[in-house]
N, C-alpha and C positions, 0 to 999 in steps of 0.2 A: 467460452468467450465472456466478458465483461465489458459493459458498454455504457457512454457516458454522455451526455450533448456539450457539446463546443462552446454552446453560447455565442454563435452565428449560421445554426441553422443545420448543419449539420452534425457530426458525431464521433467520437473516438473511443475505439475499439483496442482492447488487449485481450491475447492466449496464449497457454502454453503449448510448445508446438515442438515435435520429435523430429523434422527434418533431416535433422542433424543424424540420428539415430542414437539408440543407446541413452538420451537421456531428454528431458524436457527442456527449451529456452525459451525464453518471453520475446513475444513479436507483438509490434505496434501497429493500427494505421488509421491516420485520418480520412475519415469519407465526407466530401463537399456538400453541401445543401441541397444538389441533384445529382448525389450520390454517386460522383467521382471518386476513386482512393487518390489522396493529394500525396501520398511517399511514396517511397520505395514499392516499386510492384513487387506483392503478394506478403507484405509487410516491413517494418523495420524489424532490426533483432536489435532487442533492447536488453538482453544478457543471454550471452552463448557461451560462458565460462568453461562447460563440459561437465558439468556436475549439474546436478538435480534443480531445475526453478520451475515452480510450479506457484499455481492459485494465484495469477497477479489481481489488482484493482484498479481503476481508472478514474480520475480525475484532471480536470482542464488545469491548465496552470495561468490563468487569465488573460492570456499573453496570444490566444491561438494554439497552442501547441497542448502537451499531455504531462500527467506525473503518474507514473505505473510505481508499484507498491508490488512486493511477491514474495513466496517463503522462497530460500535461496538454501541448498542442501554443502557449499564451497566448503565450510570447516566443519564439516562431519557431522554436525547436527543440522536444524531448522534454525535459519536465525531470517531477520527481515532486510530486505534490503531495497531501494527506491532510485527512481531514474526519471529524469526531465528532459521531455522531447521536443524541441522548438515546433511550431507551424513550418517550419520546412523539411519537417519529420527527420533531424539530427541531434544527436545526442548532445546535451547541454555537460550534464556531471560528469564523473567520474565515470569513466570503461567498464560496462558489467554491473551499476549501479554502486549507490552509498550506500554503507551499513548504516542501518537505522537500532538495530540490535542486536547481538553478536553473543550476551551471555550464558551461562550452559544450560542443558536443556535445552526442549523445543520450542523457538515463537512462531506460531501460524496463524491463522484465519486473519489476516491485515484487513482493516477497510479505514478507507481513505476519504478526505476532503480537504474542496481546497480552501487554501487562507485568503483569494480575490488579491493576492500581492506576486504573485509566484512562486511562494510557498505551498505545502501544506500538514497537516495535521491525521497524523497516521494510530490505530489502536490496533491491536490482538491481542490476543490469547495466548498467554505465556506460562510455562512449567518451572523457571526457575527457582518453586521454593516444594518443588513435588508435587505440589494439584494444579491447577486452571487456574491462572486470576488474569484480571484484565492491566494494560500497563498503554503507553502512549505518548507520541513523540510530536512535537513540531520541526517541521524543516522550513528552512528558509527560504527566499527566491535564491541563492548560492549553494544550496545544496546541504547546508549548515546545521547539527542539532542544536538546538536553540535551549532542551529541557537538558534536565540531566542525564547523565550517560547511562546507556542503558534503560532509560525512558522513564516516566512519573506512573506509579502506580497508580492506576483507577480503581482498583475492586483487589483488596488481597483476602477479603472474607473466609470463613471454612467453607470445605470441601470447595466445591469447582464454579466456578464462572465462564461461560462459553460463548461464541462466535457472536463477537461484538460487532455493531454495525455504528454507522458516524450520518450525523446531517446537523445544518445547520446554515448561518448568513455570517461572514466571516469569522465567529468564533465555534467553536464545537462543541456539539452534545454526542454522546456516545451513551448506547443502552447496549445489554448482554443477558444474555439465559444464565440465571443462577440458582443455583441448588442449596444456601446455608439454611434453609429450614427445610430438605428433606426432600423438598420437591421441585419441579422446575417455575421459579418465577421470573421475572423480569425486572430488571432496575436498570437506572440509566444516572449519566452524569455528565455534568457540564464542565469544561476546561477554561483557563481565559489562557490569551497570548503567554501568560508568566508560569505558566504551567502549575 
């Protein structure tokens, strides 16, 4: 599970969860200030497509509600894909989530943050050019990518760059585990709105 504060007192919660059987789907749920769950008893499903979603992330979407982030296994690789869940724990976007990134190759490790509009600003770790680099997307309050398709690259350095993490007050900084001199360091970077 991955866990997040609401920003009134209480918390919102995402996991991947085998119910179903045969494969992971992402389930949501918001827990009250004195620690009510406010949805769907024993969670929402925030993508049950029947294919692999696994590793979501959690953040508020300022509104009350959640935006979950997750590796999504749908067109045969790892690509990313995101879902916005009102304060009355219902699906806002699109059924089974927006692709946030879809091209080939694997994207995983997502971490997320929000933009305080109902948006937010999503990074991982992408294979597209054969090793690790970092790449990263804003969405909108509509669900919308706002950078360019297939995301702005952060980090395409040699060898590999790994499991990026995001914080920040309405714009982002994101840092990652990098290897281009040999060993594992750390570097980090800042985004604005214009990607």
């Amino acid at each position: 599970p991955v866990i997040r504060y609401d920003g009134l007192g209480g918390a919102l919660i995402a996991w991947q969860d085998a119910r179903f059987g045969g494969h992971y789907g992402i389930f949501a749920q918001g827990i009250d200030k004195v620690g009510s769950p406010m949805w769907t008893s024993n969670g929402y499903p925030v993508c049950t497509v029947g294919t692999q979603a696994q590793n979501p992330t959690i953040t508020d979407d300022a509104r009350g509600g959640a935006i979950i982030a997750w590796e999504d296994l749908r067109n045969g690789n790892s690509d990313i894909y995101i879902q916005n869940i009102d304060n009355g724990g219902v699906t806002v976007w699109t059924a089974n989530g927006v692709a946030v990134c879809t091209v080939t190759n694997d994207q995983v490790k997502p971490t997320i943050m929000s933009d305080t509009l109902g948006g937010a600003y999503i990074a991982w770790q992408d294979s597209r050019f054969g090793n690790n680099d970092i790449f990263a997307q804003y969405i909108d309050g509509n669900g919308l990518n706002l950078w360019s398709s297939g995301g702005i690259a952060l980090c395409t350095a040699s060898l590999s760059q790994i499991n990026p993490q995001s914080a920040g007050i309405n714009l982002p900084n994101f840092t990652w585990t990098d290897s281009r001199n040999g060993v594992s360091d750390i570097y980090a970077q800042g985004a604005d709105a214009l990607g």
